[in-house]
C-alpha positions in Angstrom: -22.5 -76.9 33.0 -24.4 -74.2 31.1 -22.8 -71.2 29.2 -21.8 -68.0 30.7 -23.1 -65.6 29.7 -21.9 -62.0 30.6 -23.6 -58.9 29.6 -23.4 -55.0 29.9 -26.6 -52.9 30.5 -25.0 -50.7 27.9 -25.7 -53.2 25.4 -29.1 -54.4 26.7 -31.4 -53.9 23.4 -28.7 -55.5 21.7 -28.2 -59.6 21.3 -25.1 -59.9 23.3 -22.8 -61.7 25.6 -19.1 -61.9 26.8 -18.6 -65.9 27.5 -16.0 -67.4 29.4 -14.8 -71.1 29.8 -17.9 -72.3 31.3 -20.5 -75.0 29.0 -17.3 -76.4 26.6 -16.4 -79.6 25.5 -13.0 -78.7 25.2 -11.0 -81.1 27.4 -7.1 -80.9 29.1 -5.7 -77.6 30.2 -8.0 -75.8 28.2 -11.4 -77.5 29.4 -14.2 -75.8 28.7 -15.9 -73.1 26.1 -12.3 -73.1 24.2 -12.5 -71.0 20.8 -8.4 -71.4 20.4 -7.6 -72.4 16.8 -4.0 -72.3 16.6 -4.0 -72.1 13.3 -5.7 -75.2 12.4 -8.9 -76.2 10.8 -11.8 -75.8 12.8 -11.9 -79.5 15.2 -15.1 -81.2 16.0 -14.3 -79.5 19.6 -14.2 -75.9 18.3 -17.1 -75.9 16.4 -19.2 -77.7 19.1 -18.0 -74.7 21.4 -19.0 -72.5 18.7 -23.1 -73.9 18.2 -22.9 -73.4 22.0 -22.1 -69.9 22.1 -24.4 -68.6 18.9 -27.0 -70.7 21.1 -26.5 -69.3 23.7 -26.3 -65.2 22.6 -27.7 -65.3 19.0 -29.9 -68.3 18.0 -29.9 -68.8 14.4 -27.7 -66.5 13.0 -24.4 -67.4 11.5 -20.7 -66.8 13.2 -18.0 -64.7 11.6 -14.6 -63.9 13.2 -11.4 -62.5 12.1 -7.4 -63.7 11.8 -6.8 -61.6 14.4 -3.1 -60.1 14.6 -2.7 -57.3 17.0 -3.7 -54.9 15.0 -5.9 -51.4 14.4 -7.8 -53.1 11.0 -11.6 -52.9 11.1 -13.5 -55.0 8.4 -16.9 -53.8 7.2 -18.8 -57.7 7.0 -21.4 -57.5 4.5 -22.1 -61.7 4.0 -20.1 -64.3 6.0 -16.8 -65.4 4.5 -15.6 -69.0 4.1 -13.9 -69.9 7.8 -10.4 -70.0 5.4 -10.6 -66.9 3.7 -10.6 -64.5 7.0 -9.8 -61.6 7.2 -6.5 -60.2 8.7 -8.1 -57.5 11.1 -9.0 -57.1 14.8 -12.3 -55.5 14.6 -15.6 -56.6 12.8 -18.8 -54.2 12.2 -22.2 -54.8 10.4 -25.2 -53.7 9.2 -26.9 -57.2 8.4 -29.2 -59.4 10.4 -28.2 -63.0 10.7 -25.1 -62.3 11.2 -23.2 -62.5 14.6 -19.4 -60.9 15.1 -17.1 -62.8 17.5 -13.8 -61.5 18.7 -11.5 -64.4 20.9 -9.5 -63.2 23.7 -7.5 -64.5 26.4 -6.2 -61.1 28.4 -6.6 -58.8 25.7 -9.7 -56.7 26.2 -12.8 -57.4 23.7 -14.9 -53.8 23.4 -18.7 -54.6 22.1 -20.5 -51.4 20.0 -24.1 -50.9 19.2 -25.9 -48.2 17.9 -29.3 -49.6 18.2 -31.1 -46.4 16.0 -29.3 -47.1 13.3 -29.3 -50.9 13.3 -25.1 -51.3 13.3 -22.7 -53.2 15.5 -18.9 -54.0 16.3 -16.9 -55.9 18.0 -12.8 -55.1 18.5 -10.0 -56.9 20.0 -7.7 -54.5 21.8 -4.7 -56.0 23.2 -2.1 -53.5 24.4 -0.5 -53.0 20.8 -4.2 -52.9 19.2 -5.3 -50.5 21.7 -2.5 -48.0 21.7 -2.9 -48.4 18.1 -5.9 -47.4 17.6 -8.4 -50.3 16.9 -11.2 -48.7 19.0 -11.2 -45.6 16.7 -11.2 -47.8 13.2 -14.0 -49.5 14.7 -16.1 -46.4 15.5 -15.0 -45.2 11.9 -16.3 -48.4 10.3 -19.6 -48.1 11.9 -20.1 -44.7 10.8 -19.8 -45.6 7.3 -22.7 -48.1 7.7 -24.6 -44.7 9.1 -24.1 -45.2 13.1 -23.5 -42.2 15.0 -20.9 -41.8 17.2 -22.7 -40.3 20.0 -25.4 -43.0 19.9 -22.8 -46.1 20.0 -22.9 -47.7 23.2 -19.4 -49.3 24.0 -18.6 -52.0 26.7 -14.9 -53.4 27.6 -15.2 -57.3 28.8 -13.2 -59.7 30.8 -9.5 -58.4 30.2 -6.6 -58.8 32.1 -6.5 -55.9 35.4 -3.9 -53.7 36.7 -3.4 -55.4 39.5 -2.2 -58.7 37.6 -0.8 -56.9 34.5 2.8 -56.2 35.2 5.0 -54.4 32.6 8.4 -52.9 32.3 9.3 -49.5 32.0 9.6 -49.9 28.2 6.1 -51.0 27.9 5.5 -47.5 30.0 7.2 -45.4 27.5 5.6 -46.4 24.3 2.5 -45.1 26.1 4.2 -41.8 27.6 5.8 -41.1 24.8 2.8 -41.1 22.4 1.2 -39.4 24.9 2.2 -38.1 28.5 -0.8 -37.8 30.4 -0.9 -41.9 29.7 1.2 -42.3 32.9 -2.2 -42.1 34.9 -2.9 -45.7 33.2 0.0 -47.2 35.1 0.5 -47.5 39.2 4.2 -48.5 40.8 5.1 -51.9 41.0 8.8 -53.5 41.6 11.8 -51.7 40.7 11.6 -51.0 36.8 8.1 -52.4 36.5 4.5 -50.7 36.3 1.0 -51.7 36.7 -1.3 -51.8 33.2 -4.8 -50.7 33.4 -5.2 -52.0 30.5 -9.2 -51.7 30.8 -9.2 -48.2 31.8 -6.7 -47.0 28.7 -9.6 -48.8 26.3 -12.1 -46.8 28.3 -10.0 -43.6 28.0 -10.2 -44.1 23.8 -13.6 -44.6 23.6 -14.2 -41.3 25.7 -11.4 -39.5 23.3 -13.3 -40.2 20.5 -16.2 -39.0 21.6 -18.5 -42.1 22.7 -21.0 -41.2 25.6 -21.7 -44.7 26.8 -19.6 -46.6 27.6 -19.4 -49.6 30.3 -16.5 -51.6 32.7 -17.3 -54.8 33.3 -14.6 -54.7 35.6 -13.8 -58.5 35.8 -10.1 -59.4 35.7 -9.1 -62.7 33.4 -6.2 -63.7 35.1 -7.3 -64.1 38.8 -11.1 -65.4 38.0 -9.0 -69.5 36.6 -12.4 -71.0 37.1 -14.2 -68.6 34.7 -11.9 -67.3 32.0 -9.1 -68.6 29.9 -5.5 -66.4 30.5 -2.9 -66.3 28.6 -0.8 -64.8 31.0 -1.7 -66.7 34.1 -0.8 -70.4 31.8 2.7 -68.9 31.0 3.0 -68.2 34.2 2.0 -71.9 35.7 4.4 -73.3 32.3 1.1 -74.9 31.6 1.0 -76.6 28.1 -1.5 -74.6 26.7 -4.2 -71.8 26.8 -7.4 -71.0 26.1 -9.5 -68.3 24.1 -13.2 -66.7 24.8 -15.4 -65.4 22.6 -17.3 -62.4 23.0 -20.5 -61.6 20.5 -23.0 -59.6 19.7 -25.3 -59.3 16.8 -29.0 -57.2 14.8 -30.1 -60.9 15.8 -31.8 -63.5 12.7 
């Protein structure tokens, strides 16, 4: 089975792809393109996974990718870092060819920036807490210091987790009202007490705020689509052992 390889006609000058579970070697309840690490040394598995994906997107360039912890940090990669000394952050932008940027996901949503003119690109994990947060705006912030323009970076949200399977309690709902009201259009009524996340949409909604023009929905839900992404929600909820990760890249190419 080859890779899959989705992309955003946002992004279309740009090497670039959101990848799913499809083309792995991974094996057991995580079959397939599995990027996980749990904390470990990169496996004979995971790196395999890896040549596929750079294969795949961006031939002969070299992967970099964050510790990734839920958070707004964007880092400014200038040279690829040994894969122990990564960074703490949940966004990556550069300036530098041979380089590709890969955020892992598994619900979350993984944004993809270009700004083609000016020869930068970035690549953000935006989980709920990321999101809300602010890792979007970091990201856009980043790029500008490399010279991008805001209004010439092209943004597209990939595979993420969608309202209709993200269900949240009316906790979750207040963070959002609270640091903000009109965020109550990013939630429709579920159960007593609980809410639906449009988790994609909210990302969207940043991106707009901060005043990006382009900007794409790939519209395809991680949870419901088992054959084609890895969910971390949807192996919680079948108690399975274990759960996978995608990557999503996009590089300036070798």
């Amino acid at each position: 089975m080859t890779v899959e390889v989705v992309r955003a006609a946002a992004l279309a000058r740009i090497a670039h792809g959101f990848l799913g579970r499809a083309g792995g070697v991974s094996t057991g309840p995580t079959a397939g393109l599995d990027m996980g690490r749990r904390g470990l040394p990169p496996t004979p598995e995971l790196i395999e996974n890896q040549r596929r994906a750079l294969a795949a997107v961006a031939p002969d360039t070299q992967l970099v990718t964050a510790y990734q912890i839920h958070s707004a940090e964007a880092v400014v990669v200038a040279e690829p870092w040994p894969d122990d000394a990564r960074p703490h952050a949940d966004a990556l932008v550069t300036d530098r060819s041979g380089i590709t940027l890969g955020i892992l996901t598994a619900d979350c949503a993984p944004v993809l920036f270009a700004d083609g003119a000016a020869g930068v690109v970035g690549a953000a994990h935006a989980g709920w807490k990321g999101a809300i947060g602010g890792v979007t705006d970091a990201t856009i912030a980043a790029m500008e210091q490399l010279g991008a323009t805001r209004a010439n970076i092209a943004a597209a949200v990939g595979p993420c987790i969608a309202r209709a399977s993200y269900e949240v309690d009316d906790a979750f709902l207040a963070r959002f009202t609270d640091a903000d009201p009109a965020n109550e259009r990013f939630f429709a009524p579920g159960r007593a007490g609980h809410h639906q996340f449009d988790l994609e949409a909210y990302v969207a909604h940043r991106l707009a705020a901060a005043g990006l023009v382009r900007i794409e929905m790939l519209g395809e839900d991680t949870y419901s689509q088992p054959d084609r992404f890895y969910s971390f929600r949807r192996a919680t909820h079948r108690a399975e052992a274990n759960y996978g990760r995608q990557i999503s890249l996009i590089s300036l190419g070798s």
